[in-house]
C-alpha positions in Angstrom: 7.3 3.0 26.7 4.5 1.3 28.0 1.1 2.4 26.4 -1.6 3.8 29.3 -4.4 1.4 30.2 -6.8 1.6 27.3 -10.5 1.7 28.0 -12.1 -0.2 25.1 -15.8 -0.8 26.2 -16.8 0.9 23.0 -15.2 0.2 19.9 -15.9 2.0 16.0 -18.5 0.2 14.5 -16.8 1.5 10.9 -13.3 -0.1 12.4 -14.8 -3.6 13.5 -16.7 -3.9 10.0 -14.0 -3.3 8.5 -11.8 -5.9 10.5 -14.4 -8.6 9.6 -14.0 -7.9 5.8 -10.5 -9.1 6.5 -11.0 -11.7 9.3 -12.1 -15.6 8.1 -12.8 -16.6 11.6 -15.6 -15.0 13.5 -16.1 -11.7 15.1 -18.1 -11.8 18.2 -20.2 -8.5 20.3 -21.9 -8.8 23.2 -25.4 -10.2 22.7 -24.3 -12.2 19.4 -24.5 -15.7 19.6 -21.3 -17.9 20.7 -20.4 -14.5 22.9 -20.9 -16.0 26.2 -19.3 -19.5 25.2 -16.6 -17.9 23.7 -16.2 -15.0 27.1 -16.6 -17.8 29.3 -13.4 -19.7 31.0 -12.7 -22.8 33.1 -12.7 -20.8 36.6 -16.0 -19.4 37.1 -14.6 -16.6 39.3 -13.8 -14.9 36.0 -16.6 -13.4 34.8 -15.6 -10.7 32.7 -17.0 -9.2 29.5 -14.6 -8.6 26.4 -16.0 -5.6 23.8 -14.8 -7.8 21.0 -14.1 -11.7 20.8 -12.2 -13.0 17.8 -12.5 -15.8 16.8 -9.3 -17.2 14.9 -9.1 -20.3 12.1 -5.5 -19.3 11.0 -3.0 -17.6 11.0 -4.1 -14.3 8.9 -6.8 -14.0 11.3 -4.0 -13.6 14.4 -2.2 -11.3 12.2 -5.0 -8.8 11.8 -6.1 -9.2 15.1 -3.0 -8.5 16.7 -2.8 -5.7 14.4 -6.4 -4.2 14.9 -5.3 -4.4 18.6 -2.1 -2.4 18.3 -3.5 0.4 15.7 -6.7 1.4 17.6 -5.1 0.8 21.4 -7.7 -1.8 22.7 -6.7 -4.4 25.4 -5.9 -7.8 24.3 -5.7 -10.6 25.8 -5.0 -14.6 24.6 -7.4 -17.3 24.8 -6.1 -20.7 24.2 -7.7 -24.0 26.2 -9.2 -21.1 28.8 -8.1 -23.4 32.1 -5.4 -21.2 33.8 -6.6 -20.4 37.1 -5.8 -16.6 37.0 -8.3 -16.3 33.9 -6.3 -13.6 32.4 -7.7 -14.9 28.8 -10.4 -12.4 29.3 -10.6 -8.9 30.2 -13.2 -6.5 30.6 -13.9 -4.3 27.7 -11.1 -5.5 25.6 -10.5 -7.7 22.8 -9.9 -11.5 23.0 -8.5 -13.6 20.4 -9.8 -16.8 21.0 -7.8 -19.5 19.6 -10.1 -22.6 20.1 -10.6 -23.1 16.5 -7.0 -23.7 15.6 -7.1 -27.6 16.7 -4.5 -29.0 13.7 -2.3 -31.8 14.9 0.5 -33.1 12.5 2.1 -36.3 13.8 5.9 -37.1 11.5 5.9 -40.3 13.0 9.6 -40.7 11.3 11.0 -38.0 13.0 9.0 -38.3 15.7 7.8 -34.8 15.9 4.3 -33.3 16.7 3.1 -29.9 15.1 0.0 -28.9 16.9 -2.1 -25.5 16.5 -2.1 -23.2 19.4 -6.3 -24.0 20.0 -5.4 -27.6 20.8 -6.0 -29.1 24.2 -4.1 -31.9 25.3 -6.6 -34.5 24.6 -6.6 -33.3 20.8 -2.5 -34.2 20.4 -2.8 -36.9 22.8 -5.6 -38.8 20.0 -3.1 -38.2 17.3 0.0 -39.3 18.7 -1.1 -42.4 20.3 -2.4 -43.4 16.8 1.6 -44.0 16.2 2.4 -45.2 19.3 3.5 -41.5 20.7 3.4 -38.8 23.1 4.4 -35.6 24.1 5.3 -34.5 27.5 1.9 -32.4 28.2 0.2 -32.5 31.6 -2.1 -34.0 34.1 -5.8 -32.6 32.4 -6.9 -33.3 29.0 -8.9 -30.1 28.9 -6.0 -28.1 29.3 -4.7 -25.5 26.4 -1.3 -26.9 25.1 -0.7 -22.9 24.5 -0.5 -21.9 27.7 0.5 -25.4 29.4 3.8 -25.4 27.2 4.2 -21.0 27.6 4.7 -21.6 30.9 6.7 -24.5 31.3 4.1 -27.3 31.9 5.0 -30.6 33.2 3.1 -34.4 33.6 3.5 -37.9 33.5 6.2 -37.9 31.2 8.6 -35.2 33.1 10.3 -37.2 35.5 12.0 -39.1 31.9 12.0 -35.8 29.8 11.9 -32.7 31.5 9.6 -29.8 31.4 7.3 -29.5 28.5 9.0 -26.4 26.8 11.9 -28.7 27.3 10.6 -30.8 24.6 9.5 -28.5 21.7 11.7 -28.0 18.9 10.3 -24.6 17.6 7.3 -22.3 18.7 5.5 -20.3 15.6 4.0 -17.1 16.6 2.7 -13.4 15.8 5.0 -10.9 17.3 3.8 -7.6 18.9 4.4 -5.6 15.0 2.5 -8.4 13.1 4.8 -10.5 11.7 4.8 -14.4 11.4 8.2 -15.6 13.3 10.0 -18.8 13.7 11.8 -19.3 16.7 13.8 -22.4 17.3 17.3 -23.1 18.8 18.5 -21.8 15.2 16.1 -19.1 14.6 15.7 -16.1 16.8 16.9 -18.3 19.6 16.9 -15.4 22.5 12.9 -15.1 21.4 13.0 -19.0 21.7 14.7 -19.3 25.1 11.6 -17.0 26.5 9.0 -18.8 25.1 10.1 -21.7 27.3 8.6 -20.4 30.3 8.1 -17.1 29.7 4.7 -17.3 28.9 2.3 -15.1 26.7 4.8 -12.0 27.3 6.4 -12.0 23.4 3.6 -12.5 20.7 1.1 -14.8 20.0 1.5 -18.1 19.6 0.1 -20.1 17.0 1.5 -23.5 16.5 4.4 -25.9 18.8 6.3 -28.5 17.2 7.2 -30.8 19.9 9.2 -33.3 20.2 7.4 -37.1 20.6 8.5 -40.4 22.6 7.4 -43.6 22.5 5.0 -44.5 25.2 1.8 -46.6 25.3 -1.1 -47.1 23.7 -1.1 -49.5 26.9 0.5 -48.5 30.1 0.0 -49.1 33.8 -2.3 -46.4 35.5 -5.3 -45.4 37.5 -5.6 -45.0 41.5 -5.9 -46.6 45.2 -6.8 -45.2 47.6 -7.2 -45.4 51.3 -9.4 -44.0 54.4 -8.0 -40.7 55.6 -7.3 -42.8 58.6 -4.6 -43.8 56.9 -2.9 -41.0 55.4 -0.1 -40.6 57.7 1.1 -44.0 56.9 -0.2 -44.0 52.9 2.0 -40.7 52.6 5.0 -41.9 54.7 4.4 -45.0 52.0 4.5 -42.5 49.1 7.5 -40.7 50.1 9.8 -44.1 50.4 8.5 -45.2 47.0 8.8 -41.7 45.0 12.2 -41.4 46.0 13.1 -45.0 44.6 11.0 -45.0 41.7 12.7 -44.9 38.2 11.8 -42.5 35.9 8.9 -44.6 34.0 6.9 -44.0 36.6 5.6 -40.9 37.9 3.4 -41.2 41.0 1.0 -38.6 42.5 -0.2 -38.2 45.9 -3.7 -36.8 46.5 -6.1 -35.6 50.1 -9.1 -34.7 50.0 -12.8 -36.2 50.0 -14.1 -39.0 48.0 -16.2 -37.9 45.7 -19.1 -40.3 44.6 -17.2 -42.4 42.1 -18.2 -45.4 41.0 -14.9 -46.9 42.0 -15.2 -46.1 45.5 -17.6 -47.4 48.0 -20.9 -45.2 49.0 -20.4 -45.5 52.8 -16.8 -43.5 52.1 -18.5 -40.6 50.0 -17.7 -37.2 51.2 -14.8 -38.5 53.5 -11.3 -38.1 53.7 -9.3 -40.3 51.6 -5.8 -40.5 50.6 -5.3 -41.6 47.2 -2.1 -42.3 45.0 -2.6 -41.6 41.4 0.4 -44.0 39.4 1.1 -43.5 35.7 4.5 -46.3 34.5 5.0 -45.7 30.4 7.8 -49.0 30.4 6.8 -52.5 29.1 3.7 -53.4 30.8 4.4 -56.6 32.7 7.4 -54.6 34.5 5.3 -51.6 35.5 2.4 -54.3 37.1 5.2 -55.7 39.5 6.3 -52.3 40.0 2.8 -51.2 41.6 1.9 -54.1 43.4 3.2 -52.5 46.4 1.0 -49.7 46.2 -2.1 -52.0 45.2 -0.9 -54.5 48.3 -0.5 -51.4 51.1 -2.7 -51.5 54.1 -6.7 -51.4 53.4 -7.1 -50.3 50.1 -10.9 -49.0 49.9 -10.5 -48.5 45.6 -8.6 -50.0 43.5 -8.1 -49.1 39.5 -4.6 -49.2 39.2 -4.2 -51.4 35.8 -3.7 -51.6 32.5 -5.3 -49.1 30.4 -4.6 -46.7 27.4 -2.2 -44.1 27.8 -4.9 -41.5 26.5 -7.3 -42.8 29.2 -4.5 -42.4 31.9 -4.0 -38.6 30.4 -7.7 -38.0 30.7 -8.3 -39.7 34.6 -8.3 -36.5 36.6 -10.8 -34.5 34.6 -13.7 -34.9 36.1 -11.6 -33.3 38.9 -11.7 -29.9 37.3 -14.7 -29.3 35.6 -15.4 -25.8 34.1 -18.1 -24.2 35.7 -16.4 -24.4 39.7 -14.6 -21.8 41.3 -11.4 -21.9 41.5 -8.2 -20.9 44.0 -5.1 -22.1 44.1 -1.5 -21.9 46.2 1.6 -23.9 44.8 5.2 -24.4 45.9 8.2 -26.0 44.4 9.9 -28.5 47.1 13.3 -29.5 47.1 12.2 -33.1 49.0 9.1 -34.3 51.1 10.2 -33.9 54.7 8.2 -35.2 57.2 6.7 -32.0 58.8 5.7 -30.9 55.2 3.5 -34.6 54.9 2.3 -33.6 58.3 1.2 -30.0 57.3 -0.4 -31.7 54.4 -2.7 -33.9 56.4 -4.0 -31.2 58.9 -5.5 -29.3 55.9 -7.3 -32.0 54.8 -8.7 -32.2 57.9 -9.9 -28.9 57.4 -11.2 -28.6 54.1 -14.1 -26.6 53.2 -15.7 -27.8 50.4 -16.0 -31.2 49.1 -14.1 -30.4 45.6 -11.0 -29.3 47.3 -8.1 -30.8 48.0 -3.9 -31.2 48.5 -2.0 -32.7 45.8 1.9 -33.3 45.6 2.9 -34.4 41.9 6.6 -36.0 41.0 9.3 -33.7 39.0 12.5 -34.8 40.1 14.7 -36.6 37.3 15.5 -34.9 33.9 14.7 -31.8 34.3 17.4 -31.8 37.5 20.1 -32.9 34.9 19.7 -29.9 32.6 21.5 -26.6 32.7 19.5 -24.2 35.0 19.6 -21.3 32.0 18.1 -23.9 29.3 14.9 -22.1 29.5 13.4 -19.5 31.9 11.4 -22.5 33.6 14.5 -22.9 35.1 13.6 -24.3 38.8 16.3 -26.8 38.1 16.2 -27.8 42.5 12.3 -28.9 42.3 11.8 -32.1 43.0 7.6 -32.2 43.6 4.9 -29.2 43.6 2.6 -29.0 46.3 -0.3 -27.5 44.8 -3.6 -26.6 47.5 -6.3 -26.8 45.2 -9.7 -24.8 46.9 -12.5 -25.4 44.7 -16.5 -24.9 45.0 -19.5 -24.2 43.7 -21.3 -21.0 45.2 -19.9 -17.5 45.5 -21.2 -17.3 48.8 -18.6 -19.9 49.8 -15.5 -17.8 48.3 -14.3 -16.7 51.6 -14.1 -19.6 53.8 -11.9 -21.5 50.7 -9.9 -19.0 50.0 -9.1 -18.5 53.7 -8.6 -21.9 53.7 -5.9 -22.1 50.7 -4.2 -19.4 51.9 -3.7 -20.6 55.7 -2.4 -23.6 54.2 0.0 -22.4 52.2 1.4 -20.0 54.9 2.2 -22.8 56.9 3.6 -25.2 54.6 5.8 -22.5 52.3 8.6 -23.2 54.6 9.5 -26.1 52.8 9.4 -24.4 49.4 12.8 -24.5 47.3 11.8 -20.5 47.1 10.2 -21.2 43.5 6.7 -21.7 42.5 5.1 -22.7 39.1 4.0 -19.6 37.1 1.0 -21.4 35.2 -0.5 -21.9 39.4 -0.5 -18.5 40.0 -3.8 -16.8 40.6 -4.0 -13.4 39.7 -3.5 -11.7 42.7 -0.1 -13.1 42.8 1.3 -12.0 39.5 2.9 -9.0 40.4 4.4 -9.8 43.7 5.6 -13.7 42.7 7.2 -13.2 39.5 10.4 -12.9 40.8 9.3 -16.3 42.5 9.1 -18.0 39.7 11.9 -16.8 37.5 14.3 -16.0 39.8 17.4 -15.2 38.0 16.0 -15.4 34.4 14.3 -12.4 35.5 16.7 -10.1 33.9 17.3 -11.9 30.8 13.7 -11.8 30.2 13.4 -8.4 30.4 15.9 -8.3 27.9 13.5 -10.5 25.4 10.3 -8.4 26.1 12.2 -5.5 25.5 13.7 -6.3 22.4 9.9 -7.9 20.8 7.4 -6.0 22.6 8.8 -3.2 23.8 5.3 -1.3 24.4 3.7 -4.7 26.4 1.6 -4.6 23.9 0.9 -8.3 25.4 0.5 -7.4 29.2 -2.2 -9.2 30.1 -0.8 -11.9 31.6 1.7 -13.0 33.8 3.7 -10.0 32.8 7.3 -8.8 32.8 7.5 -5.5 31.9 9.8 -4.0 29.2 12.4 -1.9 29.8 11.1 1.8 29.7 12.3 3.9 26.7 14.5 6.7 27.2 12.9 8.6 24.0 11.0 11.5 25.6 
């Protein structure tokens, strides 16, 4: 059965010196240096205060963590890239295994497979790949954990051609709930494989992916236009005709919200609604230009960086987007197609936005991942087409009401359109309980099953959690 909440604020001194005897990484208390680094995560809304951080450099050191966290009933939570928006890396009074310092990338350029350690962010297997020519399908950010990214699903540039990321890895390494190093692959403990592929941090810890790689780049055609918010209605009207007829190189994302003081954009439009159109084509180069000159040719364009340019600085263009440090709220949906009245919904929001960070963004999934069998992997959401993701983001606490208010409104009025689905690595934290369901929809069950059978005491709980099924022992 599932173990009572555990209070953990204070933990054996005899019991944490002993751990470190047996720990290479490093073991981290309040007040020790790296502590608040380490306790810190991309959403500065999460501010919470772990009674032991652990710093991990391989595997032995996940093993006796994982252990240390079973035998003496402390909380524990995962950190990978720290930059999901429901911050459950870090809890109060338990213990975090941080997994930043696990950043190995293996690239068999042969075989085109890509072993990574779980501490990598995108960026860090991005470098490696490209050095061959390579890429796997990661996402939008290059700050993002590729632990908790791929967990969940995860999809980018490269999904419209190959499906979701867990799609696209060919085994997952990780430390189950008893402390054991296991392999799971389509071949090797393939019911724990299937839940890894969506299922998130429910089954163990993971500690490295082996995905699979594609070539793409080192040049491609990418960057953004964008127009005056005057012009959204007819810029998304624009982005809906060319979506739908785009092939499968080229994944386009649609973005409102204020221009931010870019150098790419003039001053006078600085802190004013724009509409902008983000384009990322991975097929020979010459093709992809004539593909965009569309885009680059509609209406007024006010920017204009939509060229050539290396896939890694394409992975990396929205980052100064998401900065750690801001607060963070989000509200996604799945959406079977952009109807008109959703594109309307979209642009009245804008219009309303509360801080100058925030923002509504539609991003591109429809193609592979429609062609696959819905039970290949709890992702599932086989209908999606886009994800409308309202993005509220600021910088003062004070402000936390108004932009919340704000995401949520929106969202009320636009889930209408929603397949019914939504993206479980966009859920904040107050929807993990009551969108689960949302999100797996009839994988539900089966995953249950999978928790049940590797953790049946949710040892791993903190997170976007499916319960195991109880025990009937007494």
């Amino acid at each position: 059965m599932t173990p009572p909440s555990i209070s953990s604020s204070a933990l054996d001194p005899t019991a944490v010196e002993d751990l470190r005897t047996r720990f290479r990484g490093s073991l981290l208390l309040p007040g020790d240096p790296g502590y608040e680094d380490s306790r810190t995560v991309w959403n500065a809304m999460i501010d919470r205060r772990p009674a032991l951080i652990a710093r991990c450099v391989g595997v032995a050191d996940v093993i006796a963590g994982v252990n240390f966290a079973r035998e003496h009933r402390i909380t524990l939570t995962i950190k990978g890239g720290g930059h999901n928006i429901s911050g459950l890396a870090v809890a109060d009074g338990g213990m975090m295994l941080d997994m930043s310092p696990m950043k190995g990338v293996m690239v068999d350029s042969d075989a085109r497979i890509g072993r990574a350690q779980a501490g990598c962010l995108l960026g860090d297997v991005d470098r490696e790949t490209q050095i061959h020519g390579l890429a796997a399908v990661l996402g939008f950010v290059s700050n993002t954990g590729i632990a908790g990214l791929t967990l969940g699903g995860g999809f980018g540039y490269l999904t419209r051609q190959y499906g979701w990321t867990c799609d696209n890895v060919r085994a997952i390494e990780l430390v189950t709930a008893d402390g054991r190093l296991a392999r799971a692959s389509d071949d090797e403990n393939a019911d724990l494989f299937w839940g890894l592929r969506g299922g998130g941090g429910n089954f163990g810890v993971a500690t490295r992916f082996d995905y699979d790689l594609y070539p793409v780049g080192p040049e491609i055609v990418g960057g953004a236009v964008a127009w005056s918010g005057e012009a959204a209605p007819e810029v998304l009207e624009m982005y809906r005709s060319m979506a739908a007829e785009a092939p499968r190189e080229l994944a386009l994302v649609a973005v409102l919200r204020l221009a931010p003081p870019a150098p790419w954009l003039p001053r006078k439009i600085h802190g004013k609604l724009i509409a902008a159109i983000f384009a990322c084509y991975t097929g020979p180069v010459q093709e992809g230009e004539k593909l965009v000159e569309p885009i680059k040719a509609f209406g007024k364009p006010i920017g204009d960086v939509l060229q050539r340019r290396s896939y890694i600085s394409q992975q990396s263009i929205l980052d100064a987007t998401q900065p750690k440090g801001r607060r963070y709220y989000w509200k996604s949906e799945y959406l079977p197609s952009l109807e008109a009245g959703l594109l309307e919904k979209c642009i009245e929001y804008a219009h309303q936005l509360r801080s100058p960070h925030s923002g509504v963004v539609l991003f591109p999934l429809g193609g592979a991942l429609n062609e696959a069998a819905d039970d290949l992997s709890p992702a599932g959401n086989r209908d999606a087409e886009y994800v409308l993701n309202v993005t509220a983001s600021w910088d003062s606490a004070e402000d936390d009401e108004a932009n919340v208010a704000w995401a949520r409104a929106a969202w009320a009025d636009m889930r209408r359109y929603s397949t019914g689905g939504t993206y479980i690595n966009f859920l904040t934290e107050e929807e993990v309980d009551n969108r689960i369901h949302d999100a797996y929809g009839d994988h539900y069950e089966r995953l249950v099953r999978v928790k049940t059978t590797w953790d049946p005491e949710n040892l791993f709980r903190v997170n976007k959690n499916i319960p195991p099924t109880p025990s009937s022992e007494p």
